[in-house]
C-alpha positions, 0 to 999 in steps of 0.5 A: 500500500503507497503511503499518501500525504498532501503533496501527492494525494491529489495526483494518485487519486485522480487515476482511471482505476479504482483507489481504495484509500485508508484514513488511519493512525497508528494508535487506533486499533481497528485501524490495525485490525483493518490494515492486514485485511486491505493487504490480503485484499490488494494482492487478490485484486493484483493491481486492477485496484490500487491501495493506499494509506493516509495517516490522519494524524501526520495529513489533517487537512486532508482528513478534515477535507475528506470530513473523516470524523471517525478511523477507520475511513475507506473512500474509493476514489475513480477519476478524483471522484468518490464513488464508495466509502465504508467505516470500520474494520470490516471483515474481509468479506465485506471489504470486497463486497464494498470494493465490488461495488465500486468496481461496478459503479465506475465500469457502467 
């Protein structure tokens, strides 16, 4: 996973593929919970996803931008544009679903 900050967060988001990145901090446990889950989960999708990490606590402008009030926050950027979002350490199982449903959205 590419670690984001404001110097290059915009340009990685505005991709012509999906990018599912993770608002975290290192003292939040769900967060950790969450982080071997998003790895699992790149290496399947083999790099028709991109994944990528925003720690809240060294980039809170981009956290107060994006108005992530809660950690984790998942938001799924196409073309600079959220087209899904999910908060919680969700189980594996729901984490594809929701990257799924992104997929979806960006290829009709």
């Amino acid at each position: 996973m590419k670690n984001l900050n404001e110097e290059n967060f915009y340009d990685e988001i505005k991709k012509k593929k999906l990018v599912v990145v993770d608002f975290w901090a290192e003292w939040c446990m769900p967060c950790r919970m969450l982080t071997p889950i998003l790895e699992k989960v790149e290496k399947e999708y083999d790099g028709k996803v991109e994944f990528a990490k925003v720690n809240t606590d060294e980039n809170p402008a981009l956290a107060s931008r994006f108005g992530i009030f809660s950690i984790p926050t998942v938001l799924m950027f196409y073309d600079g544009e959220i087209v899904n979002a999910f908060v919680g350490a969700l189980p594996e199982g729901a984490v594809k679903h929701e990257i799924e449903k992104a997929l979806k959205k960006v290829s009709a």
